[in-house]
C-alpha positions in Angstrom: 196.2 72.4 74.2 196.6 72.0 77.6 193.2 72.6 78.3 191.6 70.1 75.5 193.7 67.5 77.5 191.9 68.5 80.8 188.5 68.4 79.1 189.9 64.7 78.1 190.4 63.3 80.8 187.3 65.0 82.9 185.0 63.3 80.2 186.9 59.9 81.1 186.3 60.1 84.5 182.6 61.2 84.5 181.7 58.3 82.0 178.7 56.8 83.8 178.9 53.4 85.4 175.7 52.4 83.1 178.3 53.0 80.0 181.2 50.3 81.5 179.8 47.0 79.8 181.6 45.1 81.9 181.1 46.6 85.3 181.8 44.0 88.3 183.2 41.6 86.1 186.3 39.6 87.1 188.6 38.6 84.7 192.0 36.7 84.9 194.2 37.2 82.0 197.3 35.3 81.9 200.9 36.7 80.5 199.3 40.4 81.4 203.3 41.6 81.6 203.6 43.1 77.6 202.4 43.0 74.8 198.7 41.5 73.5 198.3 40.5 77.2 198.1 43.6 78.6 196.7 45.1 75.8 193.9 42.8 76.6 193.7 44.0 80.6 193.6 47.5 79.6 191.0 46.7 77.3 188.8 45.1 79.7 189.5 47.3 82.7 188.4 50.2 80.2 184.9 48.7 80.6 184.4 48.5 84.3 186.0 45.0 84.8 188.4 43.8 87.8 191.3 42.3 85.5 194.1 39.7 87.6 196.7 39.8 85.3 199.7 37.1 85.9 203.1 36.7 84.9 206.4 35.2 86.1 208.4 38.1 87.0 206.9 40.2 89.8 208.4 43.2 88.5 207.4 43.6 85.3 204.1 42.2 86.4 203.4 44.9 89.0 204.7 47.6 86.2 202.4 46.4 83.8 199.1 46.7 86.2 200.1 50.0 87.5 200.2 51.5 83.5 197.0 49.4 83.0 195.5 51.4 86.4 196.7 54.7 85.1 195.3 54.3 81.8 191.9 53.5 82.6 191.5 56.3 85.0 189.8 54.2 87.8 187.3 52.6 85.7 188.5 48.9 86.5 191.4 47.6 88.0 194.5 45.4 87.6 195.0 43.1 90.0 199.1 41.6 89.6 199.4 37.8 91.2 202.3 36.0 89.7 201.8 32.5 88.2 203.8 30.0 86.4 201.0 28.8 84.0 203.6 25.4 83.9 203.3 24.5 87.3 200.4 23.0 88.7 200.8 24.1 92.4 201.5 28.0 91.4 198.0 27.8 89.2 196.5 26.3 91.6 197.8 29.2 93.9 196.6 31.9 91.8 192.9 30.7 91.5 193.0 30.2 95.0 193.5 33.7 95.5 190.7 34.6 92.7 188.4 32.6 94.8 189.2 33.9 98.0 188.9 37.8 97.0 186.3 37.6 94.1 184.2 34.3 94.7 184.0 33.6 91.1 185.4 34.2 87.7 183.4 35.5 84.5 186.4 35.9 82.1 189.5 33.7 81.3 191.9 34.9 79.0 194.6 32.2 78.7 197.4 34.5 76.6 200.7 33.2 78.0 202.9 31.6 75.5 206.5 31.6 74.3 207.8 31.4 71.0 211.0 29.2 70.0 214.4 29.8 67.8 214.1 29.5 64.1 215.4 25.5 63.5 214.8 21.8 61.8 212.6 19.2 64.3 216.6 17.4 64.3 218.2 20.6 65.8 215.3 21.4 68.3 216.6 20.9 71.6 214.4 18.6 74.0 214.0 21.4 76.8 212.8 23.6 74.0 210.0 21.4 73.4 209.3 20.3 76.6 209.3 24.1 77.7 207.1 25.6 74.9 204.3 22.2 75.3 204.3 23.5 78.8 203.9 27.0 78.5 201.7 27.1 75.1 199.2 24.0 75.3 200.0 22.2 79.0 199.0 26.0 80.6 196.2 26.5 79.0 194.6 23.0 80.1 196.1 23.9 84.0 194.6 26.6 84.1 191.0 26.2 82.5 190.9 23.1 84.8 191.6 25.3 87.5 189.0 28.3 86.7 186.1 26.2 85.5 184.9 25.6 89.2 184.2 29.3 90.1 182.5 30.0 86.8 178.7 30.1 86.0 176.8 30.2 83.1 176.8 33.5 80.9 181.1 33.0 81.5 183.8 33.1 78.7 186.6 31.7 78.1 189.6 32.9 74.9 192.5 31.0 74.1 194.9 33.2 72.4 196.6 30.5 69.8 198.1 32.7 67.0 197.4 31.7 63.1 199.8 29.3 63.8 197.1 26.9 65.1 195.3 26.6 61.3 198.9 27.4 58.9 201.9 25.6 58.7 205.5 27.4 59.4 208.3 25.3 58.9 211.2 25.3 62.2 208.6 26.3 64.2 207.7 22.6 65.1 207.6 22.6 68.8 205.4 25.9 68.8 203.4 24.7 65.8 202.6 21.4 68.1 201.5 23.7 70.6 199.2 25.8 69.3 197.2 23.1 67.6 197.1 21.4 70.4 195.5 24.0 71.7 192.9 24.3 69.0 191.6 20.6 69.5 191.5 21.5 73.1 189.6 24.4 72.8 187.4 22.8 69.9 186.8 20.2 72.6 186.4 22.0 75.6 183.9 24.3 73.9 181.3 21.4 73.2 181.6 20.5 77.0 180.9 23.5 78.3 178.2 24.6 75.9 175.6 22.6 77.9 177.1 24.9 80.9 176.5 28.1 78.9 179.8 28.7 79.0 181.4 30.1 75.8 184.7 29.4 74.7 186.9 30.8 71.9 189.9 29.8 69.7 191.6 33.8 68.9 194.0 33.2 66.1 196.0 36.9 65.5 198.6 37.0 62.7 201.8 38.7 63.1 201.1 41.1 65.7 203.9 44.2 66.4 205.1 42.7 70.3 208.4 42.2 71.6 208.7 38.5 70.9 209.5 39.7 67.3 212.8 40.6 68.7 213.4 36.9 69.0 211.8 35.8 65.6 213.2 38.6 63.6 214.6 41.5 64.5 214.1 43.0 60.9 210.5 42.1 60.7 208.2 45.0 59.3 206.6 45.4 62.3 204.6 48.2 60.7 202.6 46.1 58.2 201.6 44.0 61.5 198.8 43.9 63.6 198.5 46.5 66.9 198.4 44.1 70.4 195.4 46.4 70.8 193.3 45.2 67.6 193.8 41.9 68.9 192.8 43.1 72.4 189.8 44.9 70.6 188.8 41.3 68.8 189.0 39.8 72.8 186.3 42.4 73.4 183.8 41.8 70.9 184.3 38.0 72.0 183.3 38.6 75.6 180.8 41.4 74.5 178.5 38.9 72.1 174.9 38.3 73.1 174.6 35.4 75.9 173.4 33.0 73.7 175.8 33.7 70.7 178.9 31.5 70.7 181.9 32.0 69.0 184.3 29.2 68.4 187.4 30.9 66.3 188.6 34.5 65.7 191.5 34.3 63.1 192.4 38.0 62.7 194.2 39.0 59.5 197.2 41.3 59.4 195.5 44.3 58.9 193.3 43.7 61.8 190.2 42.4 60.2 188.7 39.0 61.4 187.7 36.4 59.0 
């Protein structure tokens, strides 16, 4: 057995740099701490790319890139810079940095978001909405505006929205808001930047098995729900497509299909 796993991870390691399909790409991939967002890092860093993935907490940030690093055996890397996605001046910060060590940016991932409690639009508390706007829809636009001026044609961009963005949920008004705010942005930004040849993408995941289900439900089946890295897997195929192919929404079903 032991043997099999040395063969394993000797066949990792010798994979030729012709087989990483994203080799010298620089990606940013916001909330990279748990769940689909470092799912998403891994699954870029598997192919060769340089991944910056952000978060608010420093610790769990620098955690999460060190398992990404281990995992992909030197292929790519993870880069950890914290960001508050809500605050201009920190964004601006972090692409800053980008700039300065990368000179450009081919991938944005904007994953960070926060869910809400369970209640009525009458018993949602104002610094709940004003937080998830912030984090869910006001980020997104932050940090797009930020990253558009170091990328070039052949660049993509994925806003992860959740199926919340086409479906209603009832007490889930603040978040709902959000996320289709987000879809008319992305819907929007995509027809500017299509003269650019720069592709942007609406991914809509259903329930996926993460942590925030702990906030949601506890009891959720989390076995009948999506993996982070099917969704992660779906991010791929997006930034993989033909140059000239554009995507405009990914709603992935449950079981991981995409429709």
């Amino acid at each position: 057995m032991a043997a099999k796993k040395a063969q394993s991870r000797n066949k990792v390691k010798s994979q030729s740099p012709a087989e990483l399909r994203l080799l010298d790409k620089v990606a940013v991939v916001t909330g990279g701490s748990r769940g689909i967002g470092q799912a998403i890092a891994r699954a870029l860093a598997n192919e060769g790319c340089a991944v910056v993935v952000t978060g608010r907490d420093k610790a769990s940030l620098s955690r999460s890139a060190a398992r990404i690093s281990k995992k992909v055996h030197g292929r790519g890397k993870a880069v950890p810079l914290v960001c508050d996605v809500r605050d201009p001046e920190s964004v601006a910060a972090l692409f800053a940095k980008v700039k300065q060590r990368f000179r450009r940016l081919d991938i944005l991932v904007n994953n960070a978001g926060i869910t809400q409690p369970v209640v009525s639009v009458e018993e949602t508390p104002l610094e709940v909405w004003h937080d998830v706007i912030a984090t869910n829809l006001t980020g997104i636009f932050l940090c797009t505006r930020a990253a558009l001026p170091l990328m070039k044609a052949g660049a993509t961009i994925i806003n992860n929205l959740s199926a919340a963005a086409a479906q209603v949920f009832p007490n889930y008004a603040a978040y709902s808001a959000a996320k289709r705010g987000a879809l008319g942005f992305t819907l929007s930004l995509r027809e500017e930047l299509i003269p650019r040849g720069i592709r942007v993408t609406a991914l809509m995941p259903g329930a996926t098995a993460t942590d925030m289900w702990k906030h949601i439900n506890p009891n959720a089946p989390r076995e009948k729900m999506m993996s982070a890295e099917s969704t992660a897997q779906a991010v791929l195929y997006a930034v993989l497509l033909p140059p000239n192919a554009n995507l405009s929404e990914l709603l992935l079903t449950p079981t991981g299909g995409a429709i």
